[in-house]
TORKOL-4160 file (C-alpha; in steps of 0.2 Angstrom, whole numbers, padded with zeros to 4 digits, m for minus):
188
<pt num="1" X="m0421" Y="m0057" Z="m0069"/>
<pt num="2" X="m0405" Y="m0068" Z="m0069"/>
<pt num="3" X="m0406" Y="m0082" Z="m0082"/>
<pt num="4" X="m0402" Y="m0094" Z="m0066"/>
<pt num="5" X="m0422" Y="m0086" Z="m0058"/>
<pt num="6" X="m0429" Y="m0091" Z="m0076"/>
<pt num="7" X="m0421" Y="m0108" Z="m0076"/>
<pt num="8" X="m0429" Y="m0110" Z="m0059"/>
<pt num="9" X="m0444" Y="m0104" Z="m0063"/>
<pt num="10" X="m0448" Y="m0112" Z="m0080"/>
<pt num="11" X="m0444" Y="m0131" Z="m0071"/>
<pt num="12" X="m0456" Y="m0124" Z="m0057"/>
<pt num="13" X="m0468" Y="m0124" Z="m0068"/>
<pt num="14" X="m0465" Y="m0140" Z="m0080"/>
<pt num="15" X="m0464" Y="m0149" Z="m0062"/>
<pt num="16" X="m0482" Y="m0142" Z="m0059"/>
<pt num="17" X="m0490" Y="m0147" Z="m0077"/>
<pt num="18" X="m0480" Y="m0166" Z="m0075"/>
<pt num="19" X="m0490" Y="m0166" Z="m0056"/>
<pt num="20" X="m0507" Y="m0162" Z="m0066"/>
<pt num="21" X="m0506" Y="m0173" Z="m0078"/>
<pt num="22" X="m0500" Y="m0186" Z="m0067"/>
<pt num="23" X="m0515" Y="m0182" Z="m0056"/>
<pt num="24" X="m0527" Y="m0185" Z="m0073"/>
<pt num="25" X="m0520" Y="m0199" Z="m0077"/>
<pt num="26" X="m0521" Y="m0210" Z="m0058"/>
<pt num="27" X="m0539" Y="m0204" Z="m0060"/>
<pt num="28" X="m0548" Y="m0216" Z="m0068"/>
<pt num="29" X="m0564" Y="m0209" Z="m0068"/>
<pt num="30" X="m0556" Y="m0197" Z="m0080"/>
<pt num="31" X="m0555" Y="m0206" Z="m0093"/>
<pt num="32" X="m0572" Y="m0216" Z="m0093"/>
<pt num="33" X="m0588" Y="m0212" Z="m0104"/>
<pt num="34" X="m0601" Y="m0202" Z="m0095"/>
<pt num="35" X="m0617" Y="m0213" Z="m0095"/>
<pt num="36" X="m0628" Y="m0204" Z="m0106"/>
<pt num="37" X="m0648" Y="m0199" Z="m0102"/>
<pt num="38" X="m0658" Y="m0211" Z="m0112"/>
<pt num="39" X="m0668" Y="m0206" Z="m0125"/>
<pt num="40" X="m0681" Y="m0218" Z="m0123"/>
<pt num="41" X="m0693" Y="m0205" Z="m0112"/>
<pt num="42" X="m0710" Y="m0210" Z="m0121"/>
<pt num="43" X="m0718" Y="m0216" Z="m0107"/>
<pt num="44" X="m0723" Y="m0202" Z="m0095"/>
<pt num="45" X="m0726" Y="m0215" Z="m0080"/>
<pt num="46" X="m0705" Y="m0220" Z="m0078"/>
<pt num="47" X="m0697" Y="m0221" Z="m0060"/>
<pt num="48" X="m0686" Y="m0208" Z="m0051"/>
<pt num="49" X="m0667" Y="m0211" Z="m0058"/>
<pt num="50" X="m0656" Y="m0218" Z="m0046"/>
<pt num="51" X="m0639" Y="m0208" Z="m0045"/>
<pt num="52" X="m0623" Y="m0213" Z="m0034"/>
<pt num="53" X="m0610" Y="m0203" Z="m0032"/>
<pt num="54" X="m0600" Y="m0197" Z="m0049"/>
<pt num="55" X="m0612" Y="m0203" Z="m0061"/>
<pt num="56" X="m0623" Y="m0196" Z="m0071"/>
<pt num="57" X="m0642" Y="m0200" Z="m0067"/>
<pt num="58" X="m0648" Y="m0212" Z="m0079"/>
<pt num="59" X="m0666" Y="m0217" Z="m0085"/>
<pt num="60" X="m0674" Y="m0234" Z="m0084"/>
<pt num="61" X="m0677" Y="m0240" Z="m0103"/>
<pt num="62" X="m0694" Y="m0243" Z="m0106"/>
<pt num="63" X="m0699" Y="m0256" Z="m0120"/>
<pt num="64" X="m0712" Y="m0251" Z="m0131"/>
<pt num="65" X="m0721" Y="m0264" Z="m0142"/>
<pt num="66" X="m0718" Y="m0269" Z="m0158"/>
<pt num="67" X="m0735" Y="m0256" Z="m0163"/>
<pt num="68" X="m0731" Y="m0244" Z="m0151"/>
<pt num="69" X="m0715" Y="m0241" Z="m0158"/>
<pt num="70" X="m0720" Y="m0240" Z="m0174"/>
<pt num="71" X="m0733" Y="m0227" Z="m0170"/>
<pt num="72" X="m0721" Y="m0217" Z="m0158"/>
<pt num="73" X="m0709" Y="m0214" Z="m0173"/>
<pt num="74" X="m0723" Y="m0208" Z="m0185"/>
<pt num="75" X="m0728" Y="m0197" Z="m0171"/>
<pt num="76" X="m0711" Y="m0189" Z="m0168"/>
<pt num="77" X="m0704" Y="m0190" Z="m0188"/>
<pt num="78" X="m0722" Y="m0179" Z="m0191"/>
<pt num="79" X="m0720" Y="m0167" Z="m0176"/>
<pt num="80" X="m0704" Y="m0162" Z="m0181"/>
<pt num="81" X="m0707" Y="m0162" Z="m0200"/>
<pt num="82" X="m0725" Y="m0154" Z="m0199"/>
<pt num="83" X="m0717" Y="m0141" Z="m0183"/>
<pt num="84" X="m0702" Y="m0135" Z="m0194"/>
<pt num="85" X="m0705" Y="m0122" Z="m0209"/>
<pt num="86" X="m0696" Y="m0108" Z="m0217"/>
<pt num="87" X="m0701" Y="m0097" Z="m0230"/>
<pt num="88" X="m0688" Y="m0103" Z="m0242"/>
<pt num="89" X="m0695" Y="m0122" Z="m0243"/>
<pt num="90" X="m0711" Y="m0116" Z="m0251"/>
<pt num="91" X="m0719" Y="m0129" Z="m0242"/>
<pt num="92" X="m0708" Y="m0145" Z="m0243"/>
<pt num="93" X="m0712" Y="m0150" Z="m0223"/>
<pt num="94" X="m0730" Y="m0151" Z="m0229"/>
<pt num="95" X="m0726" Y="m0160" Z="m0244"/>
<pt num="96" X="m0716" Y="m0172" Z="m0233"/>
<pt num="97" X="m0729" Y="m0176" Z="m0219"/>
<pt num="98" X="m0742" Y="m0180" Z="m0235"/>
<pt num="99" X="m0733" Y="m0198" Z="m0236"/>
<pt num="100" X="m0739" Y="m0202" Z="m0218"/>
<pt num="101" X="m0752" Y="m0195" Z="m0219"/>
<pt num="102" X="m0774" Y="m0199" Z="m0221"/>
<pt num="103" X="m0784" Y="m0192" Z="m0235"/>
<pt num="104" X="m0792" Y="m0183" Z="m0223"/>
<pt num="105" X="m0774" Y="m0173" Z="m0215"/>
<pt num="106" X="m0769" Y="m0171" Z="m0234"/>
<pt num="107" X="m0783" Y="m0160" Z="m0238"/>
<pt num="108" X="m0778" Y="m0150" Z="m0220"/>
<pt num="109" X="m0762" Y="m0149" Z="m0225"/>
<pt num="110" X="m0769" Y="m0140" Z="m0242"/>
<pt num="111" X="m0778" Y="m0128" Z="m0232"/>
<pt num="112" X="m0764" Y="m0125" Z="m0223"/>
<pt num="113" X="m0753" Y="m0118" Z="m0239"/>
<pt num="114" X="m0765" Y="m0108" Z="m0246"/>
<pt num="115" X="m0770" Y="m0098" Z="m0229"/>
<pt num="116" X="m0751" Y="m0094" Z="m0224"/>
<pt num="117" X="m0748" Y="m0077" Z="m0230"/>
<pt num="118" X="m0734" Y="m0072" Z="m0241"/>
<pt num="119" X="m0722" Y="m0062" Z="m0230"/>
<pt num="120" X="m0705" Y="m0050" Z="m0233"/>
<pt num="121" X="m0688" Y="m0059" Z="m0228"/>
<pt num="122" X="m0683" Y="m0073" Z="m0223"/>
<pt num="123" X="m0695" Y="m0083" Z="m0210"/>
<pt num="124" X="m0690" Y="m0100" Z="m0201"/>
<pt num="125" X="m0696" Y="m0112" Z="m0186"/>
<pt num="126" X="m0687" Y="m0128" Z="m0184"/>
<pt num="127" X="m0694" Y="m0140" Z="m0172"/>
<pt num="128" X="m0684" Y="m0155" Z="m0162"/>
<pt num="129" X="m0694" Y="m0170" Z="m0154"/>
<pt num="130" X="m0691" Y="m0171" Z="m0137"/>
<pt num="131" X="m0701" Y="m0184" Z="m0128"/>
<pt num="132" X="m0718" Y="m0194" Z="m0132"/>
<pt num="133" X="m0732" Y="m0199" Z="m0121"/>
<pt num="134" X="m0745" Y="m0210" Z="m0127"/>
<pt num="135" X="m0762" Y="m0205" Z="m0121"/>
<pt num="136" X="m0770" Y="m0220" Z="m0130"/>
<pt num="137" X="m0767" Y="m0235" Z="m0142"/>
<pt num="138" X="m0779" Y="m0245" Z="m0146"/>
<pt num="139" X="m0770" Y="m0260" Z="m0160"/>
<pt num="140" X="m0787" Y="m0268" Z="m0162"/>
<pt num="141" X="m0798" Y="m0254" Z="m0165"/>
<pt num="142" X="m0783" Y="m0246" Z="m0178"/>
<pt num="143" X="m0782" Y="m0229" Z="m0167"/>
<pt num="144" X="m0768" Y="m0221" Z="m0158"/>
<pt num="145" X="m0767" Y="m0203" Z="m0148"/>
<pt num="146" X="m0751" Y="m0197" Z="m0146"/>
<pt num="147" X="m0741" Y="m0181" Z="m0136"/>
<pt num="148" X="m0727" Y="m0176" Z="m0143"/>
<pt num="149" X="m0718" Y="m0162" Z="m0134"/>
<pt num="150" X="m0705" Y="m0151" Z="m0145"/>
<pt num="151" X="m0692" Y="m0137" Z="m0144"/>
<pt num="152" X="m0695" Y="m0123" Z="m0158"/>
<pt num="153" X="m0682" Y="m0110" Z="m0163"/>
<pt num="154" X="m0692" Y="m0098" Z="m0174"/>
<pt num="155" X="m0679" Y="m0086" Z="m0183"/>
<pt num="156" X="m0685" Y="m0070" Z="m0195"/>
<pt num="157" X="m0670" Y="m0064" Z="m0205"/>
<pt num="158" X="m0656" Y="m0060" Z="m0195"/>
<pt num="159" X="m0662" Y="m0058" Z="m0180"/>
<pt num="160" X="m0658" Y="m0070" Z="m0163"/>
<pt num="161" X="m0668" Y="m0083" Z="m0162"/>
<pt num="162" X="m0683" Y="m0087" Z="m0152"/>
<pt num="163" X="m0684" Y="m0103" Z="m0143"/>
<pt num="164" X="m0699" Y="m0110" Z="m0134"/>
<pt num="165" X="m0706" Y="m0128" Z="m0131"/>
<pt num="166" X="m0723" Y="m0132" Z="m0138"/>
<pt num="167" X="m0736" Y="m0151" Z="m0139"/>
<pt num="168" X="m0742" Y="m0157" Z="m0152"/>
<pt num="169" X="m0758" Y="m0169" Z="m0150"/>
<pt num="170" X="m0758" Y="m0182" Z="m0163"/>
<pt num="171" X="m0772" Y="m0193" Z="m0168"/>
<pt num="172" X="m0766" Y="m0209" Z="m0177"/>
<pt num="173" X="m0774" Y="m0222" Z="m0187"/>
<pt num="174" X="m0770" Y="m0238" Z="m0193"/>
<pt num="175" X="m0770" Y="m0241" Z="m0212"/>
<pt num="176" X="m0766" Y="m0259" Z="m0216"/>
<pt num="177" X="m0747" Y="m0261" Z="m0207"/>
<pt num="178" X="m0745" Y="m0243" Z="m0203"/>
<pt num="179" X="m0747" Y="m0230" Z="m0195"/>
<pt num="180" X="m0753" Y="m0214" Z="m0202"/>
<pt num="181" X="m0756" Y="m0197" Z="m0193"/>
<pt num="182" X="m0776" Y="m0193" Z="m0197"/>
<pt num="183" X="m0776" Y="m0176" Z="m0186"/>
<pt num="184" X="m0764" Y="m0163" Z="m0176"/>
<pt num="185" X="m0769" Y="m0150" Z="m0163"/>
<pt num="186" X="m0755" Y="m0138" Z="m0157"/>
<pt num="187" X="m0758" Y="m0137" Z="m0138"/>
<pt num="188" X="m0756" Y="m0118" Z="m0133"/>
């Protein structure tokens, strides 16, 4: 190839790159933020997202109450505390959970470390909240039940890990201004 063919051929293409980013930048949709999916999905009873054309579909916020709230993110920090484990921790997520926790979930937690057996390797599950439904709250009566929905990744020692989504159904009580998690049932 002449040198003249490569001249050609090299302006060819900056012409090409300068039309593309010119195209980028008269694009203003380019540049804006994509709206983001809410995070607020604790109510299972929310309305169909509208979408229009080059956005993302968005979910209505839902406002919880002042004890809702509060109960909602003891649910979720337990879920994820109580759901996530590895061999390594001895025990710390259980440990953690205690301090939201009634006398009465304290001793099952107890139970819990004594009846795990002792394995070979490295053994872990950690567990991501992602969504809540309140079944029932009751703020006068001091009780609360509580859904919360998780994605697990278990991983044993260098293998790939496993990923699946599980529930866990809380039952909360009240205890003065807080909310503390009196039993949990992993729904199969």
């Amino acid at each position: 190839m002449t040198r003249k063919k490569i001249i050609i051929i090299s302006i060819i293409i900056l012409v090409l790159a300068g039309l593309a980013i010119a195209l980028l930048l008269t694009d203003k949709s380019f540049f804006s933020p994509e709206q983001p999916m809410s995070d607020n999905n604790q109510n299972a009873n929310t309305a169909v997202p509208k979408v229009d054309k080059g956005a993302l579909p968005t979910m209505p916020l839902v406002t919880l109450k002042p004890a809702e709230q509060s109960a909602v993110n003891v649910a979720r920090n337990f879920a994820e505390r109580y759901g996530s484990f590895s061999s390594d921790s001895q025990f710390l997520n259980l440990e953690e959970v205690k301090l939201i926790s009634t006398a009465k979930m304290r001793t099952v937690l107890e139970q819990e470390k004594t009846g795990l057996p002792a394995g070979q390797g490295f053994y872990g599950v950690s567990s991501k909240a992602l969504k809540t439904a309140i079944t029932n709250l009751d703020e006068a009566g001091g009780k609360a039940q509580i859904i919360v929905s998780l994605q697990r990744s278990e991983r044993q020692d260098n293998a790939s890990d496993f990923i699946y989504y599980q529930d866990l159904d809380l039952s909360l009580t009240k205890a003065g201004e807080s909310w503390l998690v009196d039993s949990a049932k992993w729904q199969e």
